[in-house]
C-alpha positions in Angstrom: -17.1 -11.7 -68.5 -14.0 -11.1 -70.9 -11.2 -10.8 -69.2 -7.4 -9.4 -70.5 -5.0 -11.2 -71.3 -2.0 -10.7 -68.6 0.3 -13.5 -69.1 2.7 -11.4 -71.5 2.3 -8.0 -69.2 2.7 -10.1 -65.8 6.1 -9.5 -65.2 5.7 -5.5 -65.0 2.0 -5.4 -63.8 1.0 -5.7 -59.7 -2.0 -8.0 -59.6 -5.0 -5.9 -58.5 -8.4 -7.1 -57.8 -11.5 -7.0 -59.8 -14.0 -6.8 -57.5 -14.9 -7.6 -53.9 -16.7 -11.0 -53.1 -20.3 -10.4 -52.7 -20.7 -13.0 -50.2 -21.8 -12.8 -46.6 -19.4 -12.9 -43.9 -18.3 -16.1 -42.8 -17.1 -16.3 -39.3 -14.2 -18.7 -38.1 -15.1 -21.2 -35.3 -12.4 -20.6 -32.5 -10.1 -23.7 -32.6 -6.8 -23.8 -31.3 -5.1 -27.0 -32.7 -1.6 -27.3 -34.8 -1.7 -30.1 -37.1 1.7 -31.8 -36.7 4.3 -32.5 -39.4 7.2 -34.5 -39.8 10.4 -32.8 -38.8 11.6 -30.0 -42.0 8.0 -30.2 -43.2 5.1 -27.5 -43.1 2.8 -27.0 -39.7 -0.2 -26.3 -40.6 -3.2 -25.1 -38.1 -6.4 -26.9 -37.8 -8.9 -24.0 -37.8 -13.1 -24.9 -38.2 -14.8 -22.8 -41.1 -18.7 -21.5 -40.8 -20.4 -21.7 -44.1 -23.6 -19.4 -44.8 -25.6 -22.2 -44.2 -24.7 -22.7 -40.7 -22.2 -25.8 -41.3 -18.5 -26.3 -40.1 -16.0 -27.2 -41.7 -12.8 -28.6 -41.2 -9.7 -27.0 -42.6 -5.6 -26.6 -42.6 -4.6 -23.2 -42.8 -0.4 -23.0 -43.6 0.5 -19.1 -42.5 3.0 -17.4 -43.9 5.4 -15.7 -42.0 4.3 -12.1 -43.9 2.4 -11.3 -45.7 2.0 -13.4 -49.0 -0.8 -14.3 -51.7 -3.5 -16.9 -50.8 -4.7 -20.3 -52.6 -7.3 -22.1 -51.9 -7.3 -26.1 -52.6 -10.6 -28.4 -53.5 -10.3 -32.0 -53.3 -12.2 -34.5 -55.0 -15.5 -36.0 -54.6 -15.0 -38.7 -52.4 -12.1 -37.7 -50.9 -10.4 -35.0 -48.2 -8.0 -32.2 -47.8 -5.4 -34.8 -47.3 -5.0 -35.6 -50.7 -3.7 -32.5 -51.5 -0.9 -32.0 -48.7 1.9 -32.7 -51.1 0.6 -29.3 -53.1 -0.2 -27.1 -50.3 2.9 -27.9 -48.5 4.9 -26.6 -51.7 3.2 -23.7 -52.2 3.9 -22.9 -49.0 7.2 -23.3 -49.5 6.8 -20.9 -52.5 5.8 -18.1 -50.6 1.9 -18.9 -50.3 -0.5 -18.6 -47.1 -2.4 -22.1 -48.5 -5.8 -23.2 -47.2 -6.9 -26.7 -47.4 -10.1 -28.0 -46.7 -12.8 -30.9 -45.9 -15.7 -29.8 -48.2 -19.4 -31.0 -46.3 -19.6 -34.5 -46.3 -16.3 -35.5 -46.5 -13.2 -36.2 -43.8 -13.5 -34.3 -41.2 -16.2 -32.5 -42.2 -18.9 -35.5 -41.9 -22.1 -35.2 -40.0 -25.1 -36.8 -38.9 -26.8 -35.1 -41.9 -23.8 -35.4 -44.3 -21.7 -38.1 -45.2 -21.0 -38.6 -49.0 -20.1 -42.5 -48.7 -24.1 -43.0 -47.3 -25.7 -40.9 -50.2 -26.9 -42.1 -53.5 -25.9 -40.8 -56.7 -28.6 -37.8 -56.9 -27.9 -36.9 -52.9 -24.0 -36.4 -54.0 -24.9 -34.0 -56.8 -26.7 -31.9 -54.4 -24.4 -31.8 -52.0 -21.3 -31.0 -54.3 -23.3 -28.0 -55.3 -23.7 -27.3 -52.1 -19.9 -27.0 -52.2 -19.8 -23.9 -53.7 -21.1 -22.5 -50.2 -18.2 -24.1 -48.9 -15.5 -22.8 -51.3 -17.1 -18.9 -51.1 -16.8 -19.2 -47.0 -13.1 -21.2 -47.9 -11.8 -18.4 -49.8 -13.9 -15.5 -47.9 -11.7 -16.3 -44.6 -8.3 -16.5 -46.1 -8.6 -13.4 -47.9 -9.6 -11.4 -44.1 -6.2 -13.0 -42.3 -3.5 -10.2 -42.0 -0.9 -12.3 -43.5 -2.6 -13.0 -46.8 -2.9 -9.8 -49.7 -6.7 -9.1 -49.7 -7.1 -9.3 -53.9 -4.6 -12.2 -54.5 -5.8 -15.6 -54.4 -5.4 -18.6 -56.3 -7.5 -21.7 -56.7 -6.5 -25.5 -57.3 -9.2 -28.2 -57.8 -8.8 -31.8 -58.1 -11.2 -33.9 -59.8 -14.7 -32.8 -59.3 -12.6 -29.8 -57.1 -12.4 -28.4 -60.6 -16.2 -27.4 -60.9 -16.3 -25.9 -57.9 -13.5 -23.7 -58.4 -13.6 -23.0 -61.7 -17.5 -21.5 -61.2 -16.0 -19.9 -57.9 -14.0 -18.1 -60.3 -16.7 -16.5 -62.1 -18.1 -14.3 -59.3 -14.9 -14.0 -57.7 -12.7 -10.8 -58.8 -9.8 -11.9 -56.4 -8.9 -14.9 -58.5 -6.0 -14.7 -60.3 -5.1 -17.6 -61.3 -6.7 -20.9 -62.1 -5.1 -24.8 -62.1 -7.1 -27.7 -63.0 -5.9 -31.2 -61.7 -7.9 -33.6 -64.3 -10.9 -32.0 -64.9 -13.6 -33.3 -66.7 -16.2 -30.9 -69.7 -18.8 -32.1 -67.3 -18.6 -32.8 -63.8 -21.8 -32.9 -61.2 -24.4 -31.3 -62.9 -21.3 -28.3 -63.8 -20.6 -27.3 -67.2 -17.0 -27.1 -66.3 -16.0 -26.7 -70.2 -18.2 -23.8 -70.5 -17.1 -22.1 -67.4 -13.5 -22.1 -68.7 -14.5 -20.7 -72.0 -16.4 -17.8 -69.9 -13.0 -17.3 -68.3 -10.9 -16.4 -71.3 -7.9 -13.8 -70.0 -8.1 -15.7 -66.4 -4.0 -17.9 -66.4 -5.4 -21.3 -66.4 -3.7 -24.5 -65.4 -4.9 -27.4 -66.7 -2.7 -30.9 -65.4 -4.7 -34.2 -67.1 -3.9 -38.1 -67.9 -2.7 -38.7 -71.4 -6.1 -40.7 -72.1 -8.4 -37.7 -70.7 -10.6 -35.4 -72.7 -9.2 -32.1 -70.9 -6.8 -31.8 -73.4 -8.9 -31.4 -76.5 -11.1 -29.1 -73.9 -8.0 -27.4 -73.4 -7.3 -26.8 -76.8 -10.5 -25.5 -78.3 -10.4 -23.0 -75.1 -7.6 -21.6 -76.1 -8.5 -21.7 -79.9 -11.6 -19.1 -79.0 -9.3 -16.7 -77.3 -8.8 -15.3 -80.4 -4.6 -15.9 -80.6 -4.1 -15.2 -77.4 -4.0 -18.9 -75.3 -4.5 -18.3 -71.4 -4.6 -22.0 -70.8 -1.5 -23.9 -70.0 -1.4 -28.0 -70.1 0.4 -30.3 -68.8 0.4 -34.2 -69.7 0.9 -36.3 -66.4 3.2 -39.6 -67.2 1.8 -42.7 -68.6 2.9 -44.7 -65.4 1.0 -42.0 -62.6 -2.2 -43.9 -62.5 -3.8 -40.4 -61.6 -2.1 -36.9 -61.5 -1.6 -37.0 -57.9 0.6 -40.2 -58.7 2.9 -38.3 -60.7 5.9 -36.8 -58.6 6.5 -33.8 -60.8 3.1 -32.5 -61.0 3.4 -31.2 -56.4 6.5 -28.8 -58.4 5.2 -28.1 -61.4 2.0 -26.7 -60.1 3.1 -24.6 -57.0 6.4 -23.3 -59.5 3.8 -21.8 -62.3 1.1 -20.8 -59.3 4.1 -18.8 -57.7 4.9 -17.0 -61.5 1.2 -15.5 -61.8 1.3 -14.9 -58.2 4.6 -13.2 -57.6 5.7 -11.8 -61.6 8.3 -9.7 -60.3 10.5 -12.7 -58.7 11.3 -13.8 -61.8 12.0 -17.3 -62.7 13.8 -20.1 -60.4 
């Protein structure tokens, strides 16, 4: 699907939605436990999530005081919600009602029937398509709670995150936004590069290493758009041995996820 181009008209232009998800309800597992922080820093809940295949799954839900837009954050393979605390707990600070979660098979999310560090290499590629059950039940949720807008919601993947969200995308009119924490063209069995492509019009994100291929991606993207680039990169510093690493990119990110979110605040 084509989409416009509404970088240039975002600053007079309300986000509106494109179309309601077509998934099945997902319900939320009662859980009443507040995840802790540091003194000055975010509290975030510790809700359970119910995919459409019956699993729960482990989540962080930050609430915003009123009502605000949503984003969704998708770790990496391998990895958990956690790594992307820095992130939600700036958007948060920007204004967002963030959800972070433990996709199947990883963190908190683990069971008996799956644990990503006990499966072999084709077991992993079918469970991280099972994700996209996961994401679609993720975002599903956030977008019912009273104190998120119903048709504003933006996604972050890191890593192999970036497949899942970036094909969430696709069948998702609420999306309005897009950022990409080194993604890869392909990335489990996802042709992430051509999902991007079929995104044209959708404000992308795209934060990669200096030696990563995203940024040739990146530009050839942006090249078919006919003149009108939707994609914006960001180089992480030569010393971060991954994005995460670098300090700049917890600001960078939530700052430009705030300006497609909230165009009529203007710039910090």
């Amino acid at each position: 699907m084509q989409r416009a181009l509404i970088l240039v008209a975002m600053a007079a232009t309300p986000i509106t939605a494109r179309h309601s998800s077509t998934a099945a309800s997902h319900a939320l597992v009662p859980v009443a436990v507040c995840v802790s922080s540091p003194t000055g820093r975010p509290v975030a809940h510790e809700i359970q999530l119910k995919t459409s295949d019956g699993l729960k799954l482990t989540a962080s839900f930050y609430e915003p005081k009123k009502r605000s837009p949503g984003a969704v954050l998708v770790h990496d393979a391998g990895a958990s919600r956690e790594e992307l605390s820095s992130i939600a707990e700036k958007l948060y600070k920007q204004g967002f009602g963030v959800l972070t979660f433990d996709i199947r098979g990883h963190g908190e999310s683990k069971s008996s029937k799956a644990d990503w560090a006990k499966l072999d290499k084709t077991k992993r590629k079918t469970l991280w398509a099972q994700g996209m059950r996961d994401v679609r039940a993720a975002a599903d949720w956030l977008l019912k709670q009273k104190t998120i807008h119903s048709t504003s919601l933006s996604l972050l993947g890191h890593g192999s995150g970036c497949a899942l969200v970036a094909r969430h995308a696709k069948e998702d009119e609420n999306v309005i936004s897009l950022t990409l924490l080194a993604p890869r063209e392909e990335d489990m069995g996802f042709d992430v590069r051509g999902d991007i492509e079929d995104l044209t019009g959708l404000p992308t994100y795209v934060v990669t290493p200096r030696k990563n291929g995203a940024a040739t991606m990146v530009n050839e993207a942006n090249a078919r758009a006919g003149g009108h680039p939707y994609i914006e990169l960001l180089l992480a510093t030569q010393k971060a041995e991954t994005v995460l690493d670098d300090r700049k990119v917890p600001g960078k990110v939530s700052h430009w996820m705030s300006e497609v979110a909230n165009p009529r605040r203007g710039r910090n």
